[in-house]
LUMVEXKOL-552975 format. One line per 4 residues: number of its first residue (from 0); their letters; for each residue x, y, z of N, C-alpha, C. Coordinates in Angstrom, 1 decimal. Example, Ala and Ser with C-alpha at 12.3 -4.5 7.8 and 13.67 -1.06 7.14 Angstrom:
BEGIN
0) AS) 13.2:-5.7:7.8:12.3:-4.5:7.8:13.2:-3.3:7.8  12.8:-2.2:7.1:13.7:-1.1:7.1:12.9:0.0:7.9 .
This chain:
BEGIN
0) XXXX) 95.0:61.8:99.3:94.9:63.2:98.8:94.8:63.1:97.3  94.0:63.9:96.9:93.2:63.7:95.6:94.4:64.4:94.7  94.5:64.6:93.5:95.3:65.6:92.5:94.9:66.9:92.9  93.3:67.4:92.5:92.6:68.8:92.5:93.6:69.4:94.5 .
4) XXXX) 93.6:68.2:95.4:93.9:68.5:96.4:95.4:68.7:96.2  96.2:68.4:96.0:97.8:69.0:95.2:98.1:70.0:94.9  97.2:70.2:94.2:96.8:71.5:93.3:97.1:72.7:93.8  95.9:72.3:95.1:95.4:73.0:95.8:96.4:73.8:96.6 .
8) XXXX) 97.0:72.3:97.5:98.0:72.7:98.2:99.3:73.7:97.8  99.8:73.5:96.0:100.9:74.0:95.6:100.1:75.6:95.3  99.3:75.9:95.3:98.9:77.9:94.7:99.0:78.2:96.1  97.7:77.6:97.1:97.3:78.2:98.3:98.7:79.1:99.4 .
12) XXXX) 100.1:79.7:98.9:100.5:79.7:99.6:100.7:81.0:100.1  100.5:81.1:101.9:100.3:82.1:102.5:101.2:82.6:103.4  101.9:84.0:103.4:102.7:84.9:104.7:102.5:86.0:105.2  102.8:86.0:106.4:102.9:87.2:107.0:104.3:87.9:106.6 .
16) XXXX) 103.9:88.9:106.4:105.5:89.9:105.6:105.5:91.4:105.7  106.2:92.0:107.1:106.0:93.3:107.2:105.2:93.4:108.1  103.7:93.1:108.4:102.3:93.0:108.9:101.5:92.7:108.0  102.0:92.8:106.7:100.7:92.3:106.0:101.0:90.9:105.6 .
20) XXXX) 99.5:90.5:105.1:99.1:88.7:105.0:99.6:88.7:103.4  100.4:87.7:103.3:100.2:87.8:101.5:100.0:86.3:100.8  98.7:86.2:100.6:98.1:85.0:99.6:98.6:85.2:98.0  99.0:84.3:98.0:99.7:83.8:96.4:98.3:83.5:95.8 .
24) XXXX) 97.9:82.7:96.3:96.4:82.2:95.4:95.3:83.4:95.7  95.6:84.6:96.0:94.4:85.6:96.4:94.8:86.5:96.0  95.2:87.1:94.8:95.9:88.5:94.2:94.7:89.4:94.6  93.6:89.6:94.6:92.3:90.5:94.7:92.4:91.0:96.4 .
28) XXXX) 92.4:89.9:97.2:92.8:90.2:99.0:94.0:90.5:99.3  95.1:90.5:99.0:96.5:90.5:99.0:96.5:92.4:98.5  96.2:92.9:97.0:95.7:93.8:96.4:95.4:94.5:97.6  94.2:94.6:97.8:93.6:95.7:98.8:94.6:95.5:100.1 .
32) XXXX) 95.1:95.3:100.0:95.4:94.7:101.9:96.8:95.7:101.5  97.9:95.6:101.2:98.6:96.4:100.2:98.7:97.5:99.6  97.5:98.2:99.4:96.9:99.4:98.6:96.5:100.3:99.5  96.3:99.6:101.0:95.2:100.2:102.1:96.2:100.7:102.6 .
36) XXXX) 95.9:102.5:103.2:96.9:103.5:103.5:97.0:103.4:105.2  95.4:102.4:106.1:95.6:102.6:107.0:96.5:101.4:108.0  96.4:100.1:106.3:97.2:98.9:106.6:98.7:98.9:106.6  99.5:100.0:106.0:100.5:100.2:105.5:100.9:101.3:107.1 .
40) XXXX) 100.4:102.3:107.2:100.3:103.0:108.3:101.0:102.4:109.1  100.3:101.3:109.8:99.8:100.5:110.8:101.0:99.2:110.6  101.7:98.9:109.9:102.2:98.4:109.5:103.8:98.7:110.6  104.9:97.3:109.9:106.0:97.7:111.2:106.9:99.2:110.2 .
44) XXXX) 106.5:98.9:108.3:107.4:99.7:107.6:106.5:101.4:107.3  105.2:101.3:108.0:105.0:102.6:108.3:106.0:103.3:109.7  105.9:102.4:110.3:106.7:102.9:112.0:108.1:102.8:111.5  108.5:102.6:111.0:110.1:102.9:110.0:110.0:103.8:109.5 .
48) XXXX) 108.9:104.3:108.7:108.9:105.6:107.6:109.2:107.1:108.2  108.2:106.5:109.4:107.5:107.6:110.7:109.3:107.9:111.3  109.8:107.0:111.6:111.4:107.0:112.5:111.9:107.8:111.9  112.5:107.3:110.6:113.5:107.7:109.7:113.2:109.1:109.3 .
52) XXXX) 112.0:109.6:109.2:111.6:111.1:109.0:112.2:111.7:110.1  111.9:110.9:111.1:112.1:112.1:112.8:113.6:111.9:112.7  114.5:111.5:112.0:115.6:111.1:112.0:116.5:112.1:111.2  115.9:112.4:109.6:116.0:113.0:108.5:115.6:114.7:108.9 .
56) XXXX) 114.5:114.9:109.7:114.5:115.8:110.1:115.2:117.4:110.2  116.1:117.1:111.1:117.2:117.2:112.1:118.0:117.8:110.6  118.8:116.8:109.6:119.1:117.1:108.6:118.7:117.9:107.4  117.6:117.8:107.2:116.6:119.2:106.6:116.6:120.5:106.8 .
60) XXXX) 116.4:120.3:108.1:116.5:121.8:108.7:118.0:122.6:108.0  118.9:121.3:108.8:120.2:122.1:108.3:121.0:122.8:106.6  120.5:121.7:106.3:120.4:121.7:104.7:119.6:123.1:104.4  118.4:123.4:104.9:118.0:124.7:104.7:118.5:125.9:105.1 .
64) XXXX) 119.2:125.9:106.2:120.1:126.9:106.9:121.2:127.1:106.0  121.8:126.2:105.6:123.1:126.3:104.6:122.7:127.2:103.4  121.0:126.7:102.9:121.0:127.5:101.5:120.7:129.1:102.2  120.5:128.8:103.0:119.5:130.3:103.3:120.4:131.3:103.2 .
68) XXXX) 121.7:130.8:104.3:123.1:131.8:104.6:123.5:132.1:103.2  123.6:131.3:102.3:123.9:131.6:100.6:123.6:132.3:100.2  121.8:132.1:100.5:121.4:133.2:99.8:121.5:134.8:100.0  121.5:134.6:101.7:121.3:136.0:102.4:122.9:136.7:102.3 .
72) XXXX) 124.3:135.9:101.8:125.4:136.2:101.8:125.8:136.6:100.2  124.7:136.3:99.2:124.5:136.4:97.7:124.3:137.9:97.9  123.3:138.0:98.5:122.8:139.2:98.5:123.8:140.2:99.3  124.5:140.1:100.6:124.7:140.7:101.0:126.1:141.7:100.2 .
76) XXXX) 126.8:140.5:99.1:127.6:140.9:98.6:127.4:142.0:97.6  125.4:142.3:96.7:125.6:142.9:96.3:124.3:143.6:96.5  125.2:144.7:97.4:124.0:145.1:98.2:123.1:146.2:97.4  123.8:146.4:96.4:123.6:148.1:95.7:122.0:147.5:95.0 .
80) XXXX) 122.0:146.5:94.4:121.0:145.7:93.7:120.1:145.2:95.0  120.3:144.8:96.1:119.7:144.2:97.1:118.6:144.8:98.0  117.2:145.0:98.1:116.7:145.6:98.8:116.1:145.1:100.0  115.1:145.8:100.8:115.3:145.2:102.3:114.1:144.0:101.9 .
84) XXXX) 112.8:144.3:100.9:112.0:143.3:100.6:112.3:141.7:99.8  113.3:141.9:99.2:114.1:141.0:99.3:114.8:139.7:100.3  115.5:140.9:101.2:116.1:139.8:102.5:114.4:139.6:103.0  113.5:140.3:103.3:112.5:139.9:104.2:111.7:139.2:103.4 .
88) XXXX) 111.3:138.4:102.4:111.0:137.5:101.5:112.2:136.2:101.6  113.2:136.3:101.7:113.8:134.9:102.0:113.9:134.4:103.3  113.8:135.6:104.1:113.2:135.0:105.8:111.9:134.4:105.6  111.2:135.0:105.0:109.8:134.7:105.1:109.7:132.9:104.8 .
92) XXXX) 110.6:133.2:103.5:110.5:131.9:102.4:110.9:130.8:103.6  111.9:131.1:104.6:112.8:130.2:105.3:112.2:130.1:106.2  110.9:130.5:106.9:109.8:130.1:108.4:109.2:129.3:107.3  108.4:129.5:106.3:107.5:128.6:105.4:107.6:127.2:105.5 .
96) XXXX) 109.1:127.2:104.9:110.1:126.1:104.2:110.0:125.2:105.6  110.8:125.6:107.1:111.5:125.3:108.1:109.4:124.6:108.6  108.7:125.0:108.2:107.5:124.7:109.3:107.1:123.1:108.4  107.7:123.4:106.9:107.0:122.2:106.4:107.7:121.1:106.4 .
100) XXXX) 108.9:121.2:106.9:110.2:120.6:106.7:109.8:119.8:108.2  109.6:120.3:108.9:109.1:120.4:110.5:107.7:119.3:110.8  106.9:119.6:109.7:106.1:118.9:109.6:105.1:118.0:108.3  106.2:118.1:107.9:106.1:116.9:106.1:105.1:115.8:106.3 .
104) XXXX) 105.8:115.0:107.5:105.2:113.6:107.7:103.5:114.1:107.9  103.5:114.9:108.8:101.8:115.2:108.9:100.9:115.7:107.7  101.9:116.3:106.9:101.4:116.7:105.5:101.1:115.9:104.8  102.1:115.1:104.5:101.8:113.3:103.6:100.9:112.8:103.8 .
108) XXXX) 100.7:112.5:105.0:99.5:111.6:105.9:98.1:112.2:105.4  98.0:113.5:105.2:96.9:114.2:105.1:96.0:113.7:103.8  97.4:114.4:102.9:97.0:113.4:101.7:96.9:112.3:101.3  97.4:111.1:101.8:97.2:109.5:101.9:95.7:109.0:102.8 .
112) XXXX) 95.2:110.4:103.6:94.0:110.0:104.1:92.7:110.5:103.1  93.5:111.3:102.3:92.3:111.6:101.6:92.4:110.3:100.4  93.4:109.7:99.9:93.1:108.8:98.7:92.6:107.8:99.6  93.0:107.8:100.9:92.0:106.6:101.3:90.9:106.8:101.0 .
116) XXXX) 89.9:108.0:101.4:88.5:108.1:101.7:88.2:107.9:100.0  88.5:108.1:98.9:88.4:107.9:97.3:88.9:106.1:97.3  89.7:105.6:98.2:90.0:104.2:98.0:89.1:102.8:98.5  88.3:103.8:99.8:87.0:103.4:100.1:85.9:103.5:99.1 .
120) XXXX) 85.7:104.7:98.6:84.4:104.2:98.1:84.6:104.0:96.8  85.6:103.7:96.0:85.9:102.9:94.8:85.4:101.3:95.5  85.8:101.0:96.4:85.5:99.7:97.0:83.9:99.8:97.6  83.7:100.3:97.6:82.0:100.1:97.8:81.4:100.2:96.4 .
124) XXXX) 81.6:101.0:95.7:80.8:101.2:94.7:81.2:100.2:93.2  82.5:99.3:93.6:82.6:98.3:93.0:82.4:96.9:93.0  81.9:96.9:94.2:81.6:95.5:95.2:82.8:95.1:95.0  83.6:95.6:95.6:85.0:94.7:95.7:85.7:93.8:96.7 .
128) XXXX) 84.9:93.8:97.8:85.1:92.8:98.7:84.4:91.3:98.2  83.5:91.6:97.5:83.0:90.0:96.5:84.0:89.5:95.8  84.8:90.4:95.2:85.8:89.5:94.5:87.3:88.8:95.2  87.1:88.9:96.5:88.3:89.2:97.0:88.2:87.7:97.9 .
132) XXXX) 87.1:87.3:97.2:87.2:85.2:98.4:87.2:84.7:97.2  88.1:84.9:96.0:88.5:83.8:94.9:89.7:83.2:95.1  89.6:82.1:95.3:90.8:81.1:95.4:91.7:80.4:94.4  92.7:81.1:93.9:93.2:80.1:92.9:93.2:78.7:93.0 .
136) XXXX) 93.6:78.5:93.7:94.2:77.1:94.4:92.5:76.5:94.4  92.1:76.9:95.1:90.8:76.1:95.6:89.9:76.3:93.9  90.2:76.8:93.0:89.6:76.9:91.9:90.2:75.9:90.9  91.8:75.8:90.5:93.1:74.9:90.0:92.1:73.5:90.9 .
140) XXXX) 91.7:73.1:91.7:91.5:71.6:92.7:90.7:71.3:92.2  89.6:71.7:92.2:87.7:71.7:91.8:88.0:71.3:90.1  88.3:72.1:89.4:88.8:71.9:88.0:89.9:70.8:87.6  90.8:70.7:88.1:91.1:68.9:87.9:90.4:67.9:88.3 .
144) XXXX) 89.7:67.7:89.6:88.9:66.8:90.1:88.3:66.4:89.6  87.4:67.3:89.0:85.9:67.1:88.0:86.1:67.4:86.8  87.4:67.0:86.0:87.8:67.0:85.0:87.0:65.7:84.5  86.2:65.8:83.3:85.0:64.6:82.8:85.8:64.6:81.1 .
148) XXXX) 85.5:63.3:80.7:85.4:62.9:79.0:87.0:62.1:78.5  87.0:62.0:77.6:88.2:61.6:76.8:88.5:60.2:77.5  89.4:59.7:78.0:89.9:58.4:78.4:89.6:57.8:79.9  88.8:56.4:79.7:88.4:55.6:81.0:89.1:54.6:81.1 .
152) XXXX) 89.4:54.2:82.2:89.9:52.7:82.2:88.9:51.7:82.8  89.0:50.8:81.9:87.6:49.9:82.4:88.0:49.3:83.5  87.3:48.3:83.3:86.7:47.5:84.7:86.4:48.7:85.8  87.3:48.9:86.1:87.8:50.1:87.6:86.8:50.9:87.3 .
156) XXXX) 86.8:51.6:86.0:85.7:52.9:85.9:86.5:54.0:86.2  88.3:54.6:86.3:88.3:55.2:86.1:89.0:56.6:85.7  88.5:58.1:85.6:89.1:58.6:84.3:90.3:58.9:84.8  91.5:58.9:83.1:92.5:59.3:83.7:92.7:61.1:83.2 .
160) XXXX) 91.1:61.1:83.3:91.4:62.8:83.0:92.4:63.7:84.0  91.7:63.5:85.2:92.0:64.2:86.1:93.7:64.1:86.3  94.5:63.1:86.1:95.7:62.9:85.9:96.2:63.6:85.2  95.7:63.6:83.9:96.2:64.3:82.7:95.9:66.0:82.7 .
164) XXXX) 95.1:66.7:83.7:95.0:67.7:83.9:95.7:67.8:84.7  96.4:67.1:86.0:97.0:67.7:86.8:98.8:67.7:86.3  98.8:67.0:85.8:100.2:66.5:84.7:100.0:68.1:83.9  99.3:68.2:83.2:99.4:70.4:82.7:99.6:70.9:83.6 .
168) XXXX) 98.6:71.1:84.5:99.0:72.3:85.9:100.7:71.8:86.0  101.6:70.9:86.4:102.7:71.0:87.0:103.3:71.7:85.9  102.9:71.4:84.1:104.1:72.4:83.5:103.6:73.5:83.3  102.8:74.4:83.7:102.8:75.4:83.7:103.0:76.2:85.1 .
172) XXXX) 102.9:75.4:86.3:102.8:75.6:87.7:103.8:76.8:87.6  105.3:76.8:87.7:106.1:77.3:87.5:106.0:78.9:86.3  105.4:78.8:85.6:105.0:79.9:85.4:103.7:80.9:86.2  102.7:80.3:86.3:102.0:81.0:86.9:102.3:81.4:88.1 .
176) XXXX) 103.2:80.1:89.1:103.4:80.9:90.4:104.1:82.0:90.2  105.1:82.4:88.9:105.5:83.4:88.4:105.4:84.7:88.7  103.9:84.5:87.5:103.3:85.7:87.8:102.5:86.5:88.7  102.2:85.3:89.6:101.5:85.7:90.8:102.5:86.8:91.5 .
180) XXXX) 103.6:85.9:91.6:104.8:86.7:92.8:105.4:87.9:92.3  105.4:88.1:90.3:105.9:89.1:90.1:104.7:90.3:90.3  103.3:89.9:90.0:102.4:90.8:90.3:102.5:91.5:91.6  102.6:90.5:92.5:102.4:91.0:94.0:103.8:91.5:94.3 .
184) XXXX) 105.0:91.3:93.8:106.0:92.3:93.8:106.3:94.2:93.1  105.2:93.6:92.4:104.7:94.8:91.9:104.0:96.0:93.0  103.0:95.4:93.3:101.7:96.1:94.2:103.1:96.5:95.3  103.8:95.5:95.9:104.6:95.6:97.2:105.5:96.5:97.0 .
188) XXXX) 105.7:97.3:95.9:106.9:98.2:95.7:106.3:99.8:95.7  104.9:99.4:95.6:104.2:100.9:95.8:104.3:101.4:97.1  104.2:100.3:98.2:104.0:100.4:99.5:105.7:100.9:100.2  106.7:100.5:99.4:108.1:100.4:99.7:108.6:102.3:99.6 .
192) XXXX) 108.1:102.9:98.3:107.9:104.2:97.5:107.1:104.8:98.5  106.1:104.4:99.1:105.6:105.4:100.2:106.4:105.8:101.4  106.7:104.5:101.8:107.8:104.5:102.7:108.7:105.3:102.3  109.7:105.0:101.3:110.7:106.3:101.0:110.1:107.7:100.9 .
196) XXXX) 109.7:108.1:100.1:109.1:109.2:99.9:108.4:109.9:101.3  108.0:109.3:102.4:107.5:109.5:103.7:108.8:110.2:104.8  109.9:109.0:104.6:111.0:109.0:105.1:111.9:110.4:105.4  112.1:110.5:103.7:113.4:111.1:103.1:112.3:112.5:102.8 .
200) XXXX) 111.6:112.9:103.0:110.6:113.9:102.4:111.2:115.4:103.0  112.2:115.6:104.0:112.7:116.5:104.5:113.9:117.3:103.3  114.3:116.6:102.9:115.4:116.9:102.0:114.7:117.4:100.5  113.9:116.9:100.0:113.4:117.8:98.7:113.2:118.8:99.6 .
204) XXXX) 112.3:118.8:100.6:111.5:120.2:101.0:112.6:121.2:101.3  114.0:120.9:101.7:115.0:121.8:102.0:115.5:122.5:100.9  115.6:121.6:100.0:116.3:122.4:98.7:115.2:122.9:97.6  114.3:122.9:97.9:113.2:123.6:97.3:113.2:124.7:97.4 .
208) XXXX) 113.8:125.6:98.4:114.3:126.8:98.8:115.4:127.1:98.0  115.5:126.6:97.3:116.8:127.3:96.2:116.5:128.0:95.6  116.8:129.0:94.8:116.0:130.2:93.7:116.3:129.5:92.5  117.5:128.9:92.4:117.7:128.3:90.8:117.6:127.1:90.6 .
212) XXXX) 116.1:126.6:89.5:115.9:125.0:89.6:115.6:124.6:91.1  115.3:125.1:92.0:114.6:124.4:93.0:113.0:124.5:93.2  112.5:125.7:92.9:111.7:126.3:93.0:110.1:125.1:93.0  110.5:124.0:92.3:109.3:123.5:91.7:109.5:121.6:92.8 .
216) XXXX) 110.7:122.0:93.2:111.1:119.9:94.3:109.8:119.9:95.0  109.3:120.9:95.5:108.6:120.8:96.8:107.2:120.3:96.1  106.7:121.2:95.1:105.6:120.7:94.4:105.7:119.5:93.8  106.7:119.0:93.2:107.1:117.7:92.6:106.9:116.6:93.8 .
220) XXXX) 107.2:116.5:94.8:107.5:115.9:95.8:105.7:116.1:96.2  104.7:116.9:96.1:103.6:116.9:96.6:102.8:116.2:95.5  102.9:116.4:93.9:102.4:115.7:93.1:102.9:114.2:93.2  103.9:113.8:93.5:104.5:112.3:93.5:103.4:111.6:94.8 .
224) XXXX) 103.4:112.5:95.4:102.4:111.6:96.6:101.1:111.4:96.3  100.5:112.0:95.4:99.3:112.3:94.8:99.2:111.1:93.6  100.3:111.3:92.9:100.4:110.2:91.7:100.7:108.8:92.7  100.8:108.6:93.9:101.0:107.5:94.3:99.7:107.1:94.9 .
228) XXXX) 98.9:107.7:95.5:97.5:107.7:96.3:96.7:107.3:94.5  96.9:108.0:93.3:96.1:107.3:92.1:96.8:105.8:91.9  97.8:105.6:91.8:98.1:104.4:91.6:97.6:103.5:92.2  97.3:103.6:93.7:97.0:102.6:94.8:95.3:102.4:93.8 .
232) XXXX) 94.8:103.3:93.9:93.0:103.2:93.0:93.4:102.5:91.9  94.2:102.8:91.3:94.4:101.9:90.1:94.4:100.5:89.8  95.1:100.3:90.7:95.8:99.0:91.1:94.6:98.2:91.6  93.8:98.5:92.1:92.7:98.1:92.7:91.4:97.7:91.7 .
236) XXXX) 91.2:98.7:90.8:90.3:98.7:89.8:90.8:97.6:88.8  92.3:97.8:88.6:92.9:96.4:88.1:92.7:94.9:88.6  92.6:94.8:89.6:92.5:93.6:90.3:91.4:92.9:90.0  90.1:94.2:90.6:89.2:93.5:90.5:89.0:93.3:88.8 .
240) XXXX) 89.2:93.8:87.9:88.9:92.9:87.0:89.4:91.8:86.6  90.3:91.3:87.3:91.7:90.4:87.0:90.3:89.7:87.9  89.9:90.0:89.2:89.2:89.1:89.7:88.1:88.4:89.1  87.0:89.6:88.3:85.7:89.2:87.8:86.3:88.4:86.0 .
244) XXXX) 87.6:88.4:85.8:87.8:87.5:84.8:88.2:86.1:85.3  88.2:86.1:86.3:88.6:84.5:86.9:87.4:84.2:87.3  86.5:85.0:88.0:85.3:84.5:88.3:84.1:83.6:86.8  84.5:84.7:85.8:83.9:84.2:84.3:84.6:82.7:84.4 .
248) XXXX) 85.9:82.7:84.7:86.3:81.3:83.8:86.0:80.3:85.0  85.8:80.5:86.1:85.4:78.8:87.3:84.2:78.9:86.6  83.1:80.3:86.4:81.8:79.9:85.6:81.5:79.2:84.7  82.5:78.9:83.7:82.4:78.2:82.1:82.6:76.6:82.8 .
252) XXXX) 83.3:76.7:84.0:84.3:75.4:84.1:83.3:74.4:85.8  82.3:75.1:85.6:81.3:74.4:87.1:80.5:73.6:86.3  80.4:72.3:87.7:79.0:71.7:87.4:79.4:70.5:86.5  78.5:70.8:85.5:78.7:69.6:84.3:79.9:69.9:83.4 .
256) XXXX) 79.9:70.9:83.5:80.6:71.7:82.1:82.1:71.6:82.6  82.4:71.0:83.4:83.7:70.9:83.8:84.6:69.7:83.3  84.6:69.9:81.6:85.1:69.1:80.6:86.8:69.6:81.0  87.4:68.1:80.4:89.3:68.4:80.0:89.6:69.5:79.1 .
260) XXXX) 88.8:69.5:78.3:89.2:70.7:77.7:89.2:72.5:77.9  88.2:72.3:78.7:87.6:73.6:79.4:88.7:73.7:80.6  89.0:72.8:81.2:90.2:72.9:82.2:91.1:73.4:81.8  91.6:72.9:80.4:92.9:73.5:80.1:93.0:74.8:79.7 .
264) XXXX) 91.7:75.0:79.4:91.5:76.3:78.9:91.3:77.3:80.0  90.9:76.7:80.9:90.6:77.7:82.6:92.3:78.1:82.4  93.1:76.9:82.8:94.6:77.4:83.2:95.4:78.3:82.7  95.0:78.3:80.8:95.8:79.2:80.3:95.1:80.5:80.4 .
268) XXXX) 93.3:80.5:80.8:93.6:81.8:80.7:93.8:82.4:82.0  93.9:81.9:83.5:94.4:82.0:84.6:95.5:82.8:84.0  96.5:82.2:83.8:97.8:82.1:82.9:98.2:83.7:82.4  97.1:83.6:81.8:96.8:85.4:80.6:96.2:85.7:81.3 .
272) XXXX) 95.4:85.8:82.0:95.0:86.6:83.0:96.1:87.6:84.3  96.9:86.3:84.9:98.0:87.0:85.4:99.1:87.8:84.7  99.4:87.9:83.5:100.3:88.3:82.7:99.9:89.6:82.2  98.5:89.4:82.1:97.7:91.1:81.6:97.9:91.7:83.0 .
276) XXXX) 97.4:90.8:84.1:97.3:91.9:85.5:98.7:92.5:85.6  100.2:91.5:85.3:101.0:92.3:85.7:101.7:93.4:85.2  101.6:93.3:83.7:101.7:94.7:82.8:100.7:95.5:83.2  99.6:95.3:83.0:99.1:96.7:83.8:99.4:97.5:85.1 .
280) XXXX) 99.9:96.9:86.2:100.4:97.0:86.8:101.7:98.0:86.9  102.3:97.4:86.1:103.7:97.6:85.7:103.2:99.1:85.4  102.6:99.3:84.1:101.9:100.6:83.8:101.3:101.7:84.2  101.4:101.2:85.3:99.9:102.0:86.6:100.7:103.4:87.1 .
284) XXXX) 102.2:102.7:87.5:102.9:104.3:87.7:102.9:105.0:86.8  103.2:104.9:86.0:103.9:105.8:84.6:102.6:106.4:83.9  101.2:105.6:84.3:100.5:106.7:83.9:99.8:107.5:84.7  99.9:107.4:85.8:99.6:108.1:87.3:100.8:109.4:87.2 .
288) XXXX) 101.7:109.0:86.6:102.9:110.2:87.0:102.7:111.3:85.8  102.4:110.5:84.5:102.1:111.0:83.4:101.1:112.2:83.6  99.6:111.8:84.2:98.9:112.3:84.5:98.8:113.7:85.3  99.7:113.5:86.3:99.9:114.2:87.3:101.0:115.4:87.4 .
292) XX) 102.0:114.6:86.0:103.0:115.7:85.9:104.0:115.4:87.0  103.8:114.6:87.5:104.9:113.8:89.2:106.4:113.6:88.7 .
């Protein structure tokens, strides 16, 4: 087994987690797979989200009932001020509330099918499935192998470049596998946030029926799903550039041009490359929420 083949073997590492596949050396496939509303869906922690709603339910309702009697018991005490359009406006408000509460999860869904159909054709009109067969690992192999120049050993004929390049990759291995895993812990926590927010989504909608300071949960809770559907596009437009900047650097680093120096320079900016993807990342909510007002 060659060094570039070492290499190879330490990035390439792959799991199944949840239902989804997650490649360490494939942040761009991992990305989409992640981001995708009907993978997540479909998923064992969509059919958790799905449960726990039908679970939470039940508790919604009641939670609504409680505020309702408050209110209708507010009023009853002061009736002199209290008129009949009044009580029949907080019935009203309480069939509204009780239908959405009843049926939240189908609501969510609605709008997670619509950022899909915007999540598709971001991915068509970016060619984003081209960037999504880059292989770290199989890029890290090729690039030590054919590491050319600086020191030969005679007779034998030969270089100890490729040594000396695979000797870098081990001290920085440990950082980059880093960033990979903190990236992809990133993307994985959007998917975690839908699940909650899918779950528990009965309880804002109950107390949104409050007259004081509640008035606005329900809309908050409908922009937050909205700032989450932008994030997922985000995340994605991120990648791929994270992608088409790794694709520039195997380009500088193929063929002949696949000098020691150019290698080291592939790694670090591998390196910077993952470090930009993960702060962006990191960023992606906060300006999705920003935006949205979430």
């Amino acid at each position: 087994m060659s060094f570039g083949e070492i290499a190879e073997t330490l990035l390439d590492i792959a799991f199944t987690l949840f239902g989804f596949h997650i490649d360490i050396g494939n942040l761009g496939k991992t990305a989409k797979e992640l981001c995708d509303w009907n993978q997540i869906n479909a998923s064992s922690l969509g059919t958790l989200a799905e449960t726990l709603n039908g679970i939470i339910i039940p508790f919604g309702l009641s939670i609504l009932g409680v505020f309702v009697m408050i209110d209708l018991i507010k009023k009853a005490l002061d009736i002199e001020r209290t008129s009949f359009q009044q009580v029949a406006m907080t019935l009203v408000r309480f069939i509204i509330y009780k239908t959405m509460i009843t049926y939240c999860y189908d609501f969510l869904k609605v709008i997670m099918k619509i950022g899909q159909d915007i999540f598709t054709s971001v991915i068509d009109a970016i060619a984003y499935s081209e960037t999504t067969t880059i292989s770290i690992g199989q890029t890290m192999g090729e690039l030590i192998d054919n590491a050319e120049g600086g020191i030969t050993i005679p007779i034998i004929n030969w270089s100890i470049m490729p040594l000396i390049l695979f000797i870098v990759f081990l001290i920085i291995y440990l950082p980059l596998i880093g960033t990979f895993v903190m990236a992809i812990a990133q993307i994985f926590s959007r998917v975690v946030k839908i699940v909650i927010t899918f779950a528990f989504a009965p309880i804002p909608l109950a107390i949104a029926i409050l007259e004081d300071g509640g008035g606005n949960t329900g809309k908050r809770l409908t922009m937050s799903t909205i700032s989450t559907v932008l994030e997922g596009v985000i995340i994605l437009v991120c990648t791929h550039i994270y992608s088409l900047g790794v694709t520039n650097l195997m380009e500088q680093t193929s063929g002949d041009a696949a000098t020691f120096g150019l290698g080291i320079g592939c790694m670090i900016g591998v390196l910077m490359l993952n470090g930009i993807l993960t702060i962006a990342i990191t960023a992606v909510a906060q300006i999705s929420e920003k935006w949205l007002g979430a």
